[in-house]
Structure formats: structure tokens, C-alpha cells
MIVEX-449020 format. One line per 2 residues: their letters; for each residue x, y, z of C-alpha. Coordinates in steps of 0.001 Angstrom, whole numbers, plus 500000, padded with zeros to 6 digits. Layout:
// residues N
A	X Y Z; ... $
END
This chain:
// residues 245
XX	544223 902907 155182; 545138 906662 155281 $
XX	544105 907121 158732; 545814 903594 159518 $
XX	549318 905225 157307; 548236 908622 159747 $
XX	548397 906778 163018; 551939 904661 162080 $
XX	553516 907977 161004; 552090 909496 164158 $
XX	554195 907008 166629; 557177 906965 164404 $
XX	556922 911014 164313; 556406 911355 168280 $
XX	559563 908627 168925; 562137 910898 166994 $
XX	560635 914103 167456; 561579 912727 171147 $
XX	564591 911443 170607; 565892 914852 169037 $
XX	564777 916844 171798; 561577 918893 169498 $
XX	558829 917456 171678; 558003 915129 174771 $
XX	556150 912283 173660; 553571 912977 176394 $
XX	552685 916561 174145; 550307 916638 171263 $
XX	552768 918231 169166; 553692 914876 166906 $
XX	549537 914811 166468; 549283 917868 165046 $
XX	552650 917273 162637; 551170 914372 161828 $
XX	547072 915032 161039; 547249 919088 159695 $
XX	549785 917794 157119; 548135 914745 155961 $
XX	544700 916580 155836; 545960 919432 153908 $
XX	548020 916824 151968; 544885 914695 150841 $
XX	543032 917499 149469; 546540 918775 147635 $
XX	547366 915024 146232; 543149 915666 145147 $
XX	543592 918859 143873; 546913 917791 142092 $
XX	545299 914676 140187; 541957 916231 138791 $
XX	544276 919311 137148; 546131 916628 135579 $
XX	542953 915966 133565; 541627 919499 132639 $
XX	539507 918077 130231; 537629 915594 132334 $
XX	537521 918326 135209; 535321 920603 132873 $
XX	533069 918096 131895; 532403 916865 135235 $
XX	533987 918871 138217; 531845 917501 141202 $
XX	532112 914055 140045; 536094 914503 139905 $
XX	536509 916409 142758; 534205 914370 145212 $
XX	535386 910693 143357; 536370 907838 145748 $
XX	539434 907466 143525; 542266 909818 142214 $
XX	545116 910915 145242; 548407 912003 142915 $
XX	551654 911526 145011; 553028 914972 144148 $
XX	550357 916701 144658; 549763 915510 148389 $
XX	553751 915879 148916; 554033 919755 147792 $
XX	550433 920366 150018; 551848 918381 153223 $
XX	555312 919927 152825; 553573 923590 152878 $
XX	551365 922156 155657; 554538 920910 157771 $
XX	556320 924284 157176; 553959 926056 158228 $
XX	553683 924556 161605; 557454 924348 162102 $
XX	557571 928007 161816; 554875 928407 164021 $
XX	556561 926311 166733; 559696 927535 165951 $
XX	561789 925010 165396; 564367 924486 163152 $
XX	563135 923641 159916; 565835 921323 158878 $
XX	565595 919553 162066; 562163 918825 161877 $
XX	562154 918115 158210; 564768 915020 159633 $
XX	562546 913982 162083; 559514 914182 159855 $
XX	561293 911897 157088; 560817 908296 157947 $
XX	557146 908721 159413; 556519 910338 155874 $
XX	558342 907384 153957; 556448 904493 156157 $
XX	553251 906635 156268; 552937 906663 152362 $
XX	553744 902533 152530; 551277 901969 154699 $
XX	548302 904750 152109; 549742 902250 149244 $
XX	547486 899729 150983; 544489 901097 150614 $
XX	544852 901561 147081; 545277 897625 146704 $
XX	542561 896622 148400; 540207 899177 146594 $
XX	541585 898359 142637; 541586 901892 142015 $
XX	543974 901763 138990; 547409 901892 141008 $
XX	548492 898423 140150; 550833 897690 136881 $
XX	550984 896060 133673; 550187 892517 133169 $
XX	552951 889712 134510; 553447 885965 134260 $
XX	554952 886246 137674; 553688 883928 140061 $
XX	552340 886890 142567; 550554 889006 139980 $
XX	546462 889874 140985; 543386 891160 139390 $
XX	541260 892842 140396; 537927 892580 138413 $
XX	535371 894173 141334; 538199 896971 141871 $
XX	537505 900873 141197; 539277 900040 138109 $
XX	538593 896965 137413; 540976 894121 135591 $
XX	540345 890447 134771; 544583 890442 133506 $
XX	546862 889054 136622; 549571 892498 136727 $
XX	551831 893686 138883; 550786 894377 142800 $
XX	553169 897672 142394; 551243 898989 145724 $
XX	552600 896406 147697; 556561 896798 146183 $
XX	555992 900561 147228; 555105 899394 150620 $
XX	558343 897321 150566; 560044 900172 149185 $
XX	558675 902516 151476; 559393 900682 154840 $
XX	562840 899860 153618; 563322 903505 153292 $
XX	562079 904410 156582; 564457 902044 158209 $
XX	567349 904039 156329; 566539 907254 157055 $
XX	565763 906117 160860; 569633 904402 160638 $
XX	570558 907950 159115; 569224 909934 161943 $
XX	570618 907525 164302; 573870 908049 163511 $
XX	573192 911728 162735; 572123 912272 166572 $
XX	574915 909633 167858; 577930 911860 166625 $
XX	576806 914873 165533; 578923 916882 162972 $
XX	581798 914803 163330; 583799 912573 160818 $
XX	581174 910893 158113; 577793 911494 160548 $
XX	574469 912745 158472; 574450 916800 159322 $
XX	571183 918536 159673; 569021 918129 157084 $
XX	570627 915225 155345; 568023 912912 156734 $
XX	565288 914812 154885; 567846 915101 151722 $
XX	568033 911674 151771; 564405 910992 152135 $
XX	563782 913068 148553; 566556 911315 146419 $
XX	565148 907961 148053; 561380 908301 147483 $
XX	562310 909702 144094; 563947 906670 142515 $
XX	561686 904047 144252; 558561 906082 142717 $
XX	560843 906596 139122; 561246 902943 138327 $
XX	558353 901499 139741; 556528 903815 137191 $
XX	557483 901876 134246; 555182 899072 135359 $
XX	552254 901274 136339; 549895 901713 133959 $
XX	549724 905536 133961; 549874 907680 130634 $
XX	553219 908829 129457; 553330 912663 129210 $
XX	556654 914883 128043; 560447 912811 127369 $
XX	557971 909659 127623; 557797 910091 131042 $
XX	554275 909739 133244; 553882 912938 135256 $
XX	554839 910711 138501; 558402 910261 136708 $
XX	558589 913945 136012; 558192 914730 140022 $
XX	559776 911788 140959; 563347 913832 139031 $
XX	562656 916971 140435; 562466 914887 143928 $
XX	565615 913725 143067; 567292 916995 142560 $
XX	566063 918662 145603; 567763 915920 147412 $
XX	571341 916267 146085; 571125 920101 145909 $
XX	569938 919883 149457; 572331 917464 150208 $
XX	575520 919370 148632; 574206 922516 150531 $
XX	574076 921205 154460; 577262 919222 153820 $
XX	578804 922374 152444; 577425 924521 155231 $
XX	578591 922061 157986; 582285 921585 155848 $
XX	582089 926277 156386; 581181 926025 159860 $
X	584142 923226 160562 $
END
């Protein structure tokens, strides 16, 4: 399922890199966005989720680091971000631009990953339910006879409802730029933080992760900061564009 979320991030990457002017969809330029990120990003969002657990690191570090299971969200965003700046700089283009046109491949991208951690069991699901669509998953990497909460597939709802938002954003971002009430540079990205934020925020209180600090898991912690980035980043292009008008 990550290749299969690499692949639908790829086309939806190449189409607005195109329509934005960055790259011809006839280059290999979306590919390489696309697969160096989310390479660099899996072994970050690994990286991320074994130093969560320093303890069980020690005592087994092979066992953790090689595991079939364990891919933290954070972690794979702050490793694919690096990865993605990185090669913006290298092609030089302009890294708010391409942060837009990067933001609703990442959004249905991650939907799409969420799969694959429903049909393995590996823990990502929520707390029991009575609702009428809860699973279990008793042969899954974490197994669970108790019917819970399929919270993988509300991110994937989440996630593609996003992606149509931010693609509407850039839409209207490209159709008019910098005039009256249209998205300027970078807002599409902004956007994409504050959005991803507060869909991974709430639908943490029905996961069945630990709480850390404030009572909050560690997903809720990076799901704020997420949050903030987007409004600062927000406040800053609008007040750059507002200078430049």
C-alpha cells in the first residue's frame, strides 16, 4: 500500500507540478519528488517511532528497527519534508511553489499508506465501538477479538477530502493569482499543515496510542505544532503578498 499511496501521489504530483508550469509531465521530475521523499520518509517515520520507545529499542534494536510494524506519522513528515527541500533547491525552484504543488499528492498519498495499515492489524485502529462498521482484527500484527473503530479508513476519508481542498485551493490560487481573496504562494501548503493537523488531532482520541505530556499521545503533540506552522505560515505569505500590493 505505500508503493500503491507512492504511485497516486506520483500522478497527482506530475498533473499540478504541470499545471503550475515546474515540470512537463513527459519529465521524470514528479518521479523523483515523489519516490526520494517517500523513501527517505519511511525510514524517518521508522526512525521516529522506535525513539519513541527508548526502552524497547535497547533491549532489542534489530528486532525494532527491522519490524514489519511501527511507521510514526511525524517522523516520516519531518524526513520527507527535508527530502523534498532538498530537491527543490537542487532544481531550483521556488520552494513555496513547490511545497503547493506537493500538498494534495502528500494529503491523498498518506490516505491511500492508511490502507495498508488496515489490512495488516498493525495496531492503528481505535478503541472499541457499538457502531455498526466497527472490525477486529484477531490474525492482525496486533491482534483484537473487540469490534473498534476502523480509524485508518476515516483518515483515508479525511485525507482524500483534504486533497480535494487543497487541489480547489490551488485552483483558484493559479486562476487569479494575487488578486482579491485568491490563495497566494504558499497558502496551499499552509493549508495542507493546519488541515492534516486537526484531522490527525481528533482522530487520536479514538486510537489506542499511549497518552504522553498535557494527556496528549505524541501524534496530538505534532499534530499542534502542525497546526501552528500552518497559521504562522499562513499569516506570513498573506502578509508578504498584502507588502508587495
Amino acid at each position: 500500500m505505500i508503493a500503491g499511496a507512492m504511485v497516486v501521489a506520483y500522478y497527482v504530483l506530475r498533473a499540478d507540478m504541470a499545471r503550475r508550469g515546474l515540470a512537463a509531465k513527459d519529465t521524470t521530475t514528479a518521479e523523483m519528488f515523489v519516490a526520494v521523499p517517500a523513501l527517505i520518509g519511511i525510514a524517518g517515520a521508522k526512525l521516529y517511532h522506535v525513539l519513541e520507545t527508548p526502552r524497547e529499542l535497547l533491549a532489542d534494536p534489530l528486532g525494532q528497527i527491522f519490524s514489519r510494524y511501527g511507521l510514526a506519522w511525524f517522523g516520516g513528515l519531518i524526513a520527507g519534508f527535508a527530502a523534498f527541500v532538498w530537491l527543490a533547491r537542487r532544481h531550483k525552484f521556488p520552494l513555496l511553489e513547490v511545497f503547493d504543488a506537493g500538498s494534495a499528492a502528500a494529503a491523498i498519498g498518506y490516505g491511500v499508506g492508511r490502507i495498508g495499515c488496515l489490512l495488516s492489524g498493525d495496531g492503528d485502529y481505535g478503541t472499541p465501538t457499538s457502531l455498526p462498521w466497527g472490525m477486529s482484527f484477531p490474525h492482525g500484527l496486533v491482534p483484537t477479538t473487540d469490534r473498534v473503530h476502523p480509524t485508518p479508513i476515516y483518515e483515508l476519508i479525511a485525507a482524500s477530502a483534504i486533497a480535494w481542498i487543497l487541489w480547489r485551493r490551488g485552483t483558484r490560487q493559479l486562476s487569479a493569482p494575487l488578486s482579491g481573496d485568491s490563495p497566494h504562494p504558499g497558502s496551499v501548503f499552509a493549508a495542507y499543515l493546519v488541515l492534516t493537523g486537526i484531522a490527525r488531532f481528533l482522530v487520536e482520541f479514538i486510537r489506542i496510542n499511549p497518552r504522553s505530556f498535557f494527556g496528549l499521545t505524541n501524534a496530538q503533540a505534532a499534530s499542534v505544532v502542525s497546526v501552528i506552522a500552518g497559521v504562522a505560515l499562513l499569516w506570513r505569505v498573506a502578509g508578504h503578498s498584502r507588502a508587495r500590493v
